[in-house]
C-alpha positions in Angstrom: -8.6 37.1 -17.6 -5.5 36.0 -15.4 -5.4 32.6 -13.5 -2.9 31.2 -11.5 -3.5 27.6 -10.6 -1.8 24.3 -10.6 -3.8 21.0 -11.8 -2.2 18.0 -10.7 -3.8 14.5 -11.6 -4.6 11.8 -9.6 -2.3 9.0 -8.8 -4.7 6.5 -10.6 -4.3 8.8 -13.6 -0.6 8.5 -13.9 -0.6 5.1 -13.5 -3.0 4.5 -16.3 -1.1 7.1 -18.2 2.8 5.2 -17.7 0.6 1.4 -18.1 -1.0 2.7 -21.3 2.6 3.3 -22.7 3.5 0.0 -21.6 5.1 0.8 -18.8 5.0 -0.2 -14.8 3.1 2.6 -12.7 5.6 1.8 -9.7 5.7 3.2 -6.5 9.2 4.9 -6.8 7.5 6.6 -10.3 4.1 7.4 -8.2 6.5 9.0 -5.2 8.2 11.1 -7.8 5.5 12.3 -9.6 4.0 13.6 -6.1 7.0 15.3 -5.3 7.5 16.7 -9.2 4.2 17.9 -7.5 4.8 19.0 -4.1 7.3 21.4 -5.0 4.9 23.7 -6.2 7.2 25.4 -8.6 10.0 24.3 -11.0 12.3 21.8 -9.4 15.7 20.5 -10.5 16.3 16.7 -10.7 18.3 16.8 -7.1 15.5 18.8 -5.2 12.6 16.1 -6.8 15.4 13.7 -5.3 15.9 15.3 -2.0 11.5 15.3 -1.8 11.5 11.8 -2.2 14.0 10.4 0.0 11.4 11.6 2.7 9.6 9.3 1.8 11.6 6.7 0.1 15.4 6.8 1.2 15.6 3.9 -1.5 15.1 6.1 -4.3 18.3 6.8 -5.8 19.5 9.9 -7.8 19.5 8.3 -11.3 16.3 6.9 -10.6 14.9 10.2 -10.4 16.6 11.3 -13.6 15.6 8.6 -16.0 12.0 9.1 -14.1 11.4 12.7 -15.1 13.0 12.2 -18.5 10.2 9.3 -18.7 7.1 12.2 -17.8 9.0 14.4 -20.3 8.8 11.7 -23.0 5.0 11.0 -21.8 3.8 14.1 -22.1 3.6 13.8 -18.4 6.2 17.2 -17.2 8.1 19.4 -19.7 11.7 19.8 -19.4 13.5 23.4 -19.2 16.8 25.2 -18.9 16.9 28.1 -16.3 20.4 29.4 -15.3 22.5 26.4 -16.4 20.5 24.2 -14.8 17.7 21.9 -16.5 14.3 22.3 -14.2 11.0 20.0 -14.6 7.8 21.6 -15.4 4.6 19.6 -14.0 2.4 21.6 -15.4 2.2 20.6 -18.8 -0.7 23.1 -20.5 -0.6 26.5 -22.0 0.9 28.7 -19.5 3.4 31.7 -19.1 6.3 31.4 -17.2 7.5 34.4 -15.3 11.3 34.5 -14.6 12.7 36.3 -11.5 16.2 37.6 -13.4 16.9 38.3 -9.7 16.6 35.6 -7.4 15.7 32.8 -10.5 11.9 32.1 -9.1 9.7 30.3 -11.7 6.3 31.2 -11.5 3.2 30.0 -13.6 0.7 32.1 -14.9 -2.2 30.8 -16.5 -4.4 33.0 -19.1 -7.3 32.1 -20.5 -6.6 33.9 -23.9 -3.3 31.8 -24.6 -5.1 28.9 -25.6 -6.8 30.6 -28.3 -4.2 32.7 -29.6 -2.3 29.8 -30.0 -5.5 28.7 -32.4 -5.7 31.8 -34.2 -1.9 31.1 -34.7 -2.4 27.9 -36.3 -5.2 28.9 -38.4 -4.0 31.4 -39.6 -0.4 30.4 -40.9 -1.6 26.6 -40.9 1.6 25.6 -38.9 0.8 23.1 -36.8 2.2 24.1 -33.0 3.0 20.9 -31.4 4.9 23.0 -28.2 5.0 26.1 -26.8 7.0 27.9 -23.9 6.7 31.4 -23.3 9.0 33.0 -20.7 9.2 36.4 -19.2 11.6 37.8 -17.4 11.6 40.7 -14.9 11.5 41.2 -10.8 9.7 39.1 -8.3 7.3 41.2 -6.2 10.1 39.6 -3.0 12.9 40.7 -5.3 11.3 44.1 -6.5 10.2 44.9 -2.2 14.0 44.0 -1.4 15.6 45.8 -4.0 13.1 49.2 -3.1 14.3 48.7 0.4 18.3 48.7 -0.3 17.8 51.9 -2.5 20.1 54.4 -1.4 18.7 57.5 0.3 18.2 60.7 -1.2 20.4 63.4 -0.6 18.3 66.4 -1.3 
């Protein structure tokens, strides 16, 4: 079974998550978090950055940066490379990520099976999978619509 979804946790989680590590749950960290969040897809340091200066023109660039790599290091977002450029994952469980070769759209597809292949995997071979990050690659249904409608005509 397929399922797309997005599970984002509470503020009150972070902050117990970053405390419990013995670190300060700040409100810059919070604000960057949310936005991590809010972009609903795969975001680059500078677009989390440009997000929060909405809210918080404070915030500055590096804070961002050291920030995410803090999630990373938390378990808290995964960090990726995507067309010379490292994006931040906020979704953090089993998931399939499907790459637009065209237009370089990240999209997250959950499945319920993944979880338990990755099981069977480690039961099997007795190697203990500690990460995972499975990638496909292909044509956007925008990027697929677009490139149906530049096709050149027939000439029969």
């Amino acid at each position: 079974m397929l399922v797309s979804m997005h599970s984002k946790k509470s503020r009150e989680e972070i902050a117990k998550v970053i405390r419990e590590h013995g670190y300060r749950a700040t409100p810059q960290r919070l604000a960057i978090y949310d936005a991590l969040h809010k972009s609903g897809s795969h975001p680059t340091a500078q677009e989390v950055h440009q997000t929060v200066l909405e809210r918080d023109p404070s915030v500055s660039l590096a804070t961002v940066y050291k920030t995410l790599q803090l999630f990373v290091e938390l378990g808290l977002a995964r960090e990726m490379g995507f067309r010379d450029q490292i994006h931040y994952d906020p979704e953090v469980e089993y998931h399939v990520h499907l790459v637009c070769t065209s237009c370089g759209k990240i999209e997250d597809l959950h499945i319920d099976e993944l979880e338990s292949f990755i099981s069977q995997i480690e039961d099997e071979t007795e190697f203990e999978i500690t990460g995972q990050r499975f990638d496909m690659y292909g044509l956007c249904s925008d990027c697929k619509r677009e490139k149906r409608d530049i096709s050149p005509p027939s000439l029969a």
